[in-house]
C-alpha positions in Angstrom: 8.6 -6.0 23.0 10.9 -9.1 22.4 13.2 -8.5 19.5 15.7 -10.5 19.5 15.0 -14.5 20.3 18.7 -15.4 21.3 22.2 -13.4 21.2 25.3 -14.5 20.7 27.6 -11.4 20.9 26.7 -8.9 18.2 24.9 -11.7 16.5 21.3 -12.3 17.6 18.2 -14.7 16.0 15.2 -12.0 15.9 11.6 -13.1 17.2 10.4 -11.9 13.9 12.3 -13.3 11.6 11.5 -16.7 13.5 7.7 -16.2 13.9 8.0 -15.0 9.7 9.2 -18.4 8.9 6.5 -20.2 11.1 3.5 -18.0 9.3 5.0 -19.3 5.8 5.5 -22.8 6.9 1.6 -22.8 8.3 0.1 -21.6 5.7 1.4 -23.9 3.4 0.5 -26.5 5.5 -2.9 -25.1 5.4 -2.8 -24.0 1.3 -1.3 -27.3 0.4 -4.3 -29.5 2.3 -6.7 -27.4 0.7 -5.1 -27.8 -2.7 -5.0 -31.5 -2.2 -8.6 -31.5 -1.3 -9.4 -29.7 -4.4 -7.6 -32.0 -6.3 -4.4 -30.1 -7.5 -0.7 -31.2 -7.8 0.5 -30.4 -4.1 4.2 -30.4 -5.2 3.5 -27.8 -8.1 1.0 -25.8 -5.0 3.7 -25.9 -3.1 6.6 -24.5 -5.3 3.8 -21.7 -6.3 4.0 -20.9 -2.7 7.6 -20.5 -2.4 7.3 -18.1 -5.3 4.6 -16.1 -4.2 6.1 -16.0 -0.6 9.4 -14.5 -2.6 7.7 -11.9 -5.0 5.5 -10.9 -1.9 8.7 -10.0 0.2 10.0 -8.1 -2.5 6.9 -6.5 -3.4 5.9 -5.6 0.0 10.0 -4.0 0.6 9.4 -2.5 -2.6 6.1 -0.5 -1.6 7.5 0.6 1.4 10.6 1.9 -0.6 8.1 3.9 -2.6 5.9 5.3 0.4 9.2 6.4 2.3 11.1 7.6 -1.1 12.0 10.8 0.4 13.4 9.4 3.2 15.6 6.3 1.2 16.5 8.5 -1.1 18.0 11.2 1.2 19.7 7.8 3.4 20.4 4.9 0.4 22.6 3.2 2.6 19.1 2.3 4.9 18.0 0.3 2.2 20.2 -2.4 2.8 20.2 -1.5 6.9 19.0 -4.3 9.3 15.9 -2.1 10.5 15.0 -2.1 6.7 15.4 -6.0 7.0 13.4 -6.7 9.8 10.5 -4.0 8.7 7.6 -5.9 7.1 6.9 -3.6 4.3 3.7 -2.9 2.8 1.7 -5.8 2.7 -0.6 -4.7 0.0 1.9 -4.8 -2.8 3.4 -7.9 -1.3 -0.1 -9.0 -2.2 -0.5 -7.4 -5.4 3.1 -9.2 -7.0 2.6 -12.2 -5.6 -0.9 -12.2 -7.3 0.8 -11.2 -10.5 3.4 -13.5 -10.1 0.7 -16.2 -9.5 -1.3 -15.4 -12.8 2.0 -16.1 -14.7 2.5 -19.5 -12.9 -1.0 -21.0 -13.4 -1.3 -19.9 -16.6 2.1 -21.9 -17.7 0.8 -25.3 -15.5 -2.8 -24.5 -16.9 -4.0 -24.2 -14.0 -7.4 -22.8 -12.8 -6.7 -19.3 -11.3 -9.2 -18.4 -9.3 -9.2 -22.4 -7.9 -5.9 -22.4 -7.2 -6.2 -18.9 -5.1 -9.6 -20.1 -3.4 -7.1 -22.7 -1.7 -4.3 -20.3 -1.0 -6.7 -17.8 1.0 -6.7 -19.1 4.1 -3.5 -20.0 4.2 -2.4 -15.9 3.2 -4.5 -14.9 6.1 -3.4 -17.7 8.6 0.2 -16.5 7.5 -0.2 -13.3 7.8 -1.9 -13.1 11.4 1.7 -15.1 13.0 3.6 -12.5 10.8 1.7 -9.8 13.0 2.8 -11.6 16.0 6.5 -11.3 14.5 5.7 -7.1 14.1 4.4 -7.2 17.7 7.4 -8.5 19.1 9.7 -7.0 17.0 8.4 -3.4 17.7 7.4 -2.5 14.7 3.9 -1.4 12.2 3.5 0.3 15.8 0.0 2.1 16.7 -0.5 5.8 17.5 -1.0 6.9 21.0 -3.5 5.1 23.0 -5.3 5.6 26.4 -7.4 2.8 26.2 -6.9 -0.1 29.3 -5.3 -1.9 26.3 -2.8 0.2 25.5 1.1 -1.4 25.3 3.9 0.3 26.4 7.2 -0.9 24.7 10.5 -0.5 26.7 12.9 -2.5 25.5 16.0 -0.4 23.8 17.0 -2.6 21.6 13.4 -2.6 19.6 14.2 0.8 19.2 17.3 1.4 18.2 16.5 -1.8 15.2 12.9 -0.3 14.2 12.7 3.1 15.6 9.4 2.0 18.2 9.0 5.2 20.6 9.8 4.0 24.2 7.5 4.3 27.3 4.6 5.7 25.4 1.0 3.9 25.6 -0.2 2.4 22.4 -2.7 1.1 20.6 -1.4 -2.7 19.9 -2.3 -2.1 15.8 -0.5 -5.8 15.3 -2.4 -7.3 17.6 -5.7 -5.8 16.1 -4.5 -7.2 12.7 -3.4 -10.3 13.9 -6.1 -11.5 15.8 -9.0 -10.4 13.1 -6.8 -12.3 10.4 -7.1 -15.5 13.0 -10.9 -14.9 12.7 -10.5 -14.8 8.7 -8.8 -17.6 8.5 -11.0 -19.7 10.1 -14.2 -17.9 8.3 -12.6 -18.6 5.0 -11.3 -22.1 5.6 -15.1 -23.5 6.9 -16.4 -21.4 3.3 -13.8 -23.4 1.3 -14.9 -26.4 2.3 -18.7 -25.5 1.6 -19.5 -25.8 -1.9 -18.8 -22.4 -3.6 -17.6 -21.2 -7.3 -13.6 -20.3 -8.3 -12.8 -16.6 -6.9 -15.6 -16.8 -4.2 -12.7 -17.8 -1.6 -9.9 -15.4 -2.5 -12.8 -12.2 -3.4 -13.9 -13.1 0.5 -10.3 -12.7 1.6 -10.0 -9.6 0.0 -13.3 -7.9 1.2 -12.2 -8.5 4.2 -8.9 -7.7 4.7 -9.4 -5.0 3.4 -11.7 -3.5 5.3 -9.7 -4.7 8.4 -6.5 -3.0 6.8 -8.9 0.4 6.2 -10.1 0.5 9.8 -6.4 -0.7 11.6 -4.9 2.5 9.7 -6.9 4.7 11.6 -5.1 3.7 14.6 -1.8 2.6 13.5 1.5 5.1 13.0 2.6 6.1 9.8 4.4 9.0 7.7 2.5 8.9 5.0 1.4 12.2 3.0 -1.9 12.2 2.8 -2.5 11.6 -1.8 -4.0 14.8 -3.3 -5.4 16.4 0.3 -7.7 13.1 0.1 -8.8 12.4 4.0 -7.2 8.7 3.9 -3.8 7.2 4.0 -2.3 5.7 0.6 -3.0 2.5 1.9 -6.4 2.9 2.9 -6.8 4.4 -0.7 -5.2 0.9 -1.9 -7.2 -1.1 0.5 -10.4 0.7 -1.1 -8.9 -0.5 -4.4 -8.4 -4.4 -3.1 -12.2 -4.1 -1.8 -13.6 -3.2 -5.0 -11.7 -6.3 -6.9 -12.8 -8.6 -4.1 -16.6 -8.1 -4.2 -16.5 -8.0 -8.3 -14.4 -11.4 -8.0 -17.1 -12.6 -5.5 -20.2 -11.7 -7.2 -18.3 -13.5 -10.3 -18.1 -16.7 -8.4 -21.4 -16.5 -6.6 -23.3 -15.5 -10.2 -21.1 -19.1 -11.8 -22.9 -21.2 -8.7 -26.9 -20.1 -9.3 
């Protein structure tokens, strides 16, 4: 769509590498407000962040390396290639490390876990619907074929010679879909935070329902993927089943501390 921002010779600043770096920056804007408001350490918050936005990058490359393994294995060099940069990964096991990652942290500041994550939530989401707008322009997490009024066509060869988009084909805008439903949870989650509610009722909301959104956007989003065990569903919706099923048992938890 609009890969590269500005080019200088060989050398160009991508759209999503930009739009990337504004998702991080606003949401934690947004997680460092809410932590305030909840009356946690904002710098501590905010170096959690930084973490979490690191072990989420690498967990998210790291899924993807696993999903495509036949394919990175065959081509090693493509791990290290600039289409392998710009790709956003997996996001569920960005999701899942940075979580991990999180557990260590709080537990070493004695912090509150499922606090501290009720006031990253919508800031994750918030995040993560500009990073969709950095996929969309970038070309890639493209959908399948589309014949719906909706449809986008990408033509720009330079999206797909750095992500591999097919060209004058009508699509369903999957990044779009995502993007603009994680808007919506965003705001959903940040009006519940500020409502009273119990620790893990925030973040077991954000789950529930990214996940569903996740399960239903793979139906009309490309991907490779073998399907696990002749099962009907992607890996990922398999995962996203997973995620749902830890986000209602961490919202029932909350909800059961608040009666």
């Amino acid at each position: 769509m609009f890969p590269k921002l500005i080019s200088f010779g060989d050398y160009f600043l991508p759209s999503y590498g930009v739009l990337v770096a504004l998702a991080f920056l606003a949401g934690l804007q947004l997680t460092s407000k809410l932590a305030k408001k909840a009356g946690y350490e904002p710098e501590t918050v905010t170096n959690l962040a930084i973490y979490c936005a690191l072990s989420g990058l690498a967990g998210a490359k790291l899924l993807m390396f696993a999903f495509d393994w036949r394919y990175y294995a065959a081509k090693p060099a493509d791990i290290f290639s600039i289409a392998t940069l710009q790709a956003a990964g997996v996001y569920q096991g960005g999701l899942v490390l940075a979580v991990v990652f999180a557990w260590v942290y709080v537990r070493k500041h004695r912090l509150p876990f499922f606090g501290v994550a009720d006031a990253f939530a919508p800031g994750v989401a918030l995040g993560h619907a500009i990073g969709r707008l950095g996929c969309f322009a970038a070309g890639c997490c493209w959908g399948s074929k589309c014949d719906r009024p909706w449809a986008v066509t990408f033509t720009d060869p330079e999206a797909a010679k750095l992500v591999g988009v097919p060209l004058n084909v009508p699509l369903h805008p999957s990044q779009l879909y995502e993007s603009f439903a994680e808007f919506f949870v965003c705001y959903f989650l940040y009006r519940q935070f500020l409502k009273k509610h119990g620790e893990g009722e925030i973040i077991g909301q954000y789950l529930v329902l990214y996940s569903i959104l996740r399960f239903l956007v793979e139906f009309v989003r490309n991907h490779e993927q073998a399907l696990p065990f002749g099962l009907p569903f992607s890996l990922t919706q398999w995962i996203s089943a997973g995620t749902l099923l830890v986000g209602i048992w961490w919202w029932r938890r909350a909800k059961a501390q608040t009666v």
